[in-house]
ROMAR-609425 format. One line per 10 residues: number of its first residue (from 1); their letters; for each residue x negated, y negated, z negated of C-alpha. Coordinates in Angstrom, 1 decimal. Layout:
residues N
NUM = A = X Y Z | ...
end
This chain:
residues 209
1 = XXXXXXXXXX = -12.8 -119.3 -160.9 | -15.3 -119.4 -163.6 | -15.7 -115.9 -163.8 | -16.0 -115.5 -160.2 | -19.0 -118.2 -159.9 | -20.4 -116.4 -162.9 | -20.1 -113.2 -160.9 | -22.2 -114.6 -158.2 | -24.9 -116.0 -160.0 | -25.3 -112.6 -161.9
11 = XXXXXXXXXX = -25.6 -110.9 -158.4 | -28.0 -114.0 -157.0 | -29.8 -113.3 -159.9 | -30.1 -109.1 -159.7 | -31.0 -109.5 -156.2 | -34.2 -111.8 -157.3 | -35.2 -109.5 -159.7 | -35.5 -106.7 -157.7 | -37.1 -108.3 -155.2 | -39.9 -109.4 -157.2
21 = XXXXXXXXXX = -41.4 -106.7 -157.8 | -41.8 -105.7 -153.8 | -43.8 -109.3 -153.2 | -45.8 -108.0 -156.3 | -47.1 -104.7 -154.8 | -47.3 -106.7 -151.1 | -49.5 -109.6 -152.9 | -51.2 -106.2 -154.5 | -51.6 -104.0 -151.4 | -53.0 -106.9 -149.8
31 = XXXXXXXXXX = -55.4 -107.5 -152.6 | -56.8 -104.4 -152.6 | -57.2 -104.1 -148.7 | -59.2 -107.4 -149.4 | -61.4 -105.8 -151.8 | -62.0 -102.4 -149.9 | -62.8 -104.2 -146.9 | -65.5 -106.5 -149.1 | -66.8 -103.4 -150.6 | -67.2 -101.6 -147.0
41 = XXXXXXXXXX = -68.9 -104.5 -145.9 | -71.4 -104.2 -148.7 | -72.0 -101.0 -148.6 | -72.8 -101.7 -144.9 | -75.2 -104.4 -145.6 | -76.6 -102.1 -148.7 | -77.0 -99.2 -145.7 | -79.1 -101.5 -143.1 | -81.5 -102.9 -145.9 | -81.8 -99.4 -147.3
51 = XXXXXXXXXX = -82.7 -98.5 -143.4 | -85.3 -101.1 -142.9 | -86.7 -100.6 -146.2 | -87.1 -96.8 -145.2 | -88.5 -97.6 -142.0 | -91.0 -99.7 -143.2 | -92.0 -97.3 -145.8 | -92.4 -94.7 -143.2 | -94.9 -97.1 -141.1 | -96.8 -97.8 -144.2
61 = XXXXXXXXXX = -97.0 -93.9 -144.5 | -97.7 -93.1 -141.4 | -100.7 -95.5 -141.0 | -102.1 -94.4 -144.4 | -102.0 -90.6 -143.3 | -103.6 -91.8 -140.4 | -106.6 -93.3 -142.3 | -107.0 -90.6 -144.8 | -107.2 -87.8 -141.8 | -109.7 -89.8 -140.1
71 = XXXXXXXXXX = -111.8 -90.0 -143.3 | -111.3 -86.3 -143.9 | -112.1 -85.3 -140.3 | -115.1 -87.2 -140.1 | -116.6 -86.0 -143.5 | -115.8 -82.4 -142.3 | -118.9 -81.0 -140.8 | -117.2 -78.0 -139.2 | -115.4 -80.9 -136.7 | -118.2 -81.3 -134.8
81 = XXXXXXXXXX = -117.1 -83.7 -132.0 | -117.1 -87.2 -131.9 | -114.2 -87.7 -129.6 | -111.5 -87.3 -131.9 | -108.5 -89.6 -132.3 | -105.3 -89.1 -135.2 | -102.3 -90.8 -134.7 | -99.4 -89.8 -136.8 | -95.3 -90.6 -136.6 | -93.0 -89.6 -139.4
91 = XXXXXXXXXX = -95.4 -87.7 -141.2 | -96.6 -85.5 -137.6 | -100.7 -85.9 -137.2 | -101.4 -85.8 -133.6 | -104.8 -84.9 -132.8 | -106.2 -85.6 -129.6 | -109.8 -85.7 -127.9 | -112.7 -83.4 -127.6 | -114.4 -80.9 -130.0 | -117.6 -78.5 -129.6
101 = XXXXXXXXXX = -115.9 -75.4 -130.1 | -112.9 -73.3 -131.3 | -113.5 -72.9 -134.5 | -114.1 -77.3 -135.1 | -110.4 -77.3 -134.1 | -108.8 -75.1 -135.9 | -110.7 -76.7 -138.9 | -109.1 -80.3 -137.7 | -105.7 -78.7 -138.2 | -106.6 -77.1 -141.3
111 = XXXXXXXXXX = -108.3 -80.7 -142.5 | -105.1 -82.8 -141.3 | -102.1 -80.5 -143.2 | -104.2 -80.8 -146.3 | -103.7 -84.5 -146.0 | -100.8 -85.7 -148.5 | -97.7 -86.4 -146.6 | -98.3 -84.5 -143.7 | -95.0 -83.0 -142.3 | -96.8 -81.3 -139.5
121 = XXXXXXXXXX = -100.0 -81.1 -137.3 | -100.0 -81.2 -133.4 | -103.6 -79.9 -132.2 | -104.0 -81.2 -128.9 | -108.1 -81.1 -129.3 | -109.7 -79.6 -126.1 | -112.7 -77.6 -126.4 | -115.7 -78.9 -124.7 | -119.2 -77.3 -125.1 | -122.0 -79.8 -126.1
131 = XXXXXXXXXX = -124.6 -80.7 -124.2 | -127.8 -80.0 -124.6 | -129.5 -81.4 -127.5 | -132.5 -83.1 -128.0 | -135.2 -81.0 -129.4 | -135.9 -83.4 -132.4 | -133.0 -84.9 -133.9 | -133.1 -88.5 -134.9 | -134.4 -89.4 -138.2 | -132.3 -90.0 -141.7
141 = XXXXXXXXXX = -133.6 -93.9 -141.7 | -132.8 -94.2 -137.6 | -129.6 -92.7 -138.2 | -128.8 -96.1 -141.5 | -130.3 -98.1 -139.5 | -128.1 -97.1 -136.3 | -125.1 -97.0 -138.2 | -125.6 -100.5 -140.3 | -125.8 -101.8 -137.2 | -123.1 -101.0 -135.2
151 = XXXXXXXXXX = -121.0 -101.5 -138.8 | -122.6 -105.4 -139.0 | -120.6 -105.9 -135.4 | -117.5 -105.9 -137.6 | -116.6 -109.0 -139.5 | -114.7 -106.3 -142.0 | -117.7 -103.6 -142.4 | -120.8 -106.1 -142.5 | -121.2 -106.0 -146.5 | -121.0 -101.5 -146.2
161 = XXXXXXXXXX = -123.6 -100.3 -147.8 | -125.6 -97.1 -145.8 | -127.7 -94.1 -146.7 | -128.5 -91.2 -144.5 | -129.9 -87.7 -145.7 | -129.7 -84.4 -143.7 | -127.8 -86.3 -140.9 | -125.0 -86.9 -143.8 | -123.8 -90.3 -143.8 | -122.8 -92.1 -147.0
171 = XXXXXXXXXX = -121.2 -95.1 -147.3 | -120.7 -97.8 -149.8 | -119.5 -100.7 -150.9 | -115.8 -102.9 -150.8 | -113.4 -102.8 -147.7 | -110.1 -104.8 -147.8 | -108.3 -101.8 -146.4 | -107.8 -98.1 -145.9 | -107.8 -99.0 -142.5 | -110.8 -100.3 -142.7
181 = XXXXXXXXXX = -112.2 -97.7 -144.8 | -111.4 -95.1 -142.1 | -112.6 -97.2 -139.3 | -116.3 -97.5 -141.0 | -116.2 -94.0 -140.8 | -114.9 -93.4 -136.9 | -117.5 -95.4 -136.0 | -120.5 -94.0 -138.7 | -119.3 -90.7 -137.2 | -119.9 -91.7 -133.6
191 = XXXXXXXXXX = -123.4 -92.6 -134.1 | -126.2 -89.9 -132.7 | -127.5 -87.7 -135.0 | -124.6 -88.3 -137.6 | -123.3 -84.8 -138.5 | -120.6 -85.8 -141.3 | -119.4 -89.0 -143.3 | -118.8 -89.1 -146.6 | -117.0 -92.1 -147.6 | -117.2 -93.8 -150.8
201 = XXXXXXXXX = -115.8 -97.0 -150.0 | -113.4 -98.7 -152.3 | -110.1 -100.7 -150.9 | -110.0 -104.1 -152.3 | -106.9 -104.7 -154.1 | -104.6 -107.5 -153.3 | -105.8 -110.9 -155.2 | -109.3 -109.6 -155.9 | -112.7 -111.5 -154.5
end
């Protein structure tokens, strides 16, 4: 009788034993789906953030290609045309509006792939002859005082600094942005008489007065 009990307790005991170590590798498995799911879930999160962090990268980009063309175009005096407008998406300048002739558009294009960052250049400029000119162009100290005061109109460009000689444009002085920078220069460029833009601005940086 003793035997036999001991018997079964032996075999009780076995059967324990080897079950163990199947609840170990369930408790296991489970674990480890717990943890791959966790990490998927990061890596997720870690994808979207990388995603907006890229897209707003590419917006910053984008607008600062923008500005930099504009500046470039507009201190280009083979562009002659004051009718020019850049917008640019994922590194693609698009170029729209009106030039005097073939050879300002082709040296748009050539002026917006020189740009850094520029993927591409769409040249959507149309060719439009220039009316007739006045037989004496406007003077140099017209021309600053034209231009200083159409810049004085903006809250952002009142403080720019301008000299004119030869019909060239220079400007001076502390902007907060390159937006702005290439905005005093669109509208120094659409003046009468102006026949390039050279821009010497300087972008304030963050914190400064």
């Amino acid at each position: 009788m003793r035997y036999g009990t001991t018997m079964m307790a032996v075999t009780i005991l076995s059967s324990l034993l080897a079950a163990t170590p199947f609840a170990a590798g369930a408790a296991d498995s489970k674990m480890a789906q717990a943890k791959d799911k966790a990490e998927s879930k990061m890596d997720e999160v870690k994808d979207k953030a990388k995603s907006a962090t890229q897209s707003a990268k590419t917006a910053v980009s984008d607008s600062w290609i923008t500005s930099k063309t504009k500046i470039a175009l507009f201190a280009d005096e083979r562009v002659k045309g004051r009718e020019v407008s850049v917008d640019t998406q994922k590194g693609v300048v698009h170029l729209r509006g009106k030039v005097d002739s073939d050879e300002a558009k082709t040296a748009a294009a050539d002026v917006a792939k020189n740009i850094e960052g520029v993927q591409s250049v769409k040249n959507d400029l149309q060719v439009v002859a220039p009316m007739a000119r006045k037989a004496v162009d406007a003077s140099d100290k017209d021309i600053a005082k034209a231009v200083e005061s159409r810049l004085s109109k903006d809250i952002q460009l009142k403080k720019v600094d301008v000299r004119a000689d030869g019909g060239v444009v220079t400007l001076t002085g502390e902007v907060p942005s390159i937006t702005a920078s290439a905005k005093a220069s669109e509208m120094a460029r659409n003046i009468s008489g102006v026949k390039s833009v050279k821009n010497e601005l300087t972008v304030r940086q963050a914190g400064s007065r």
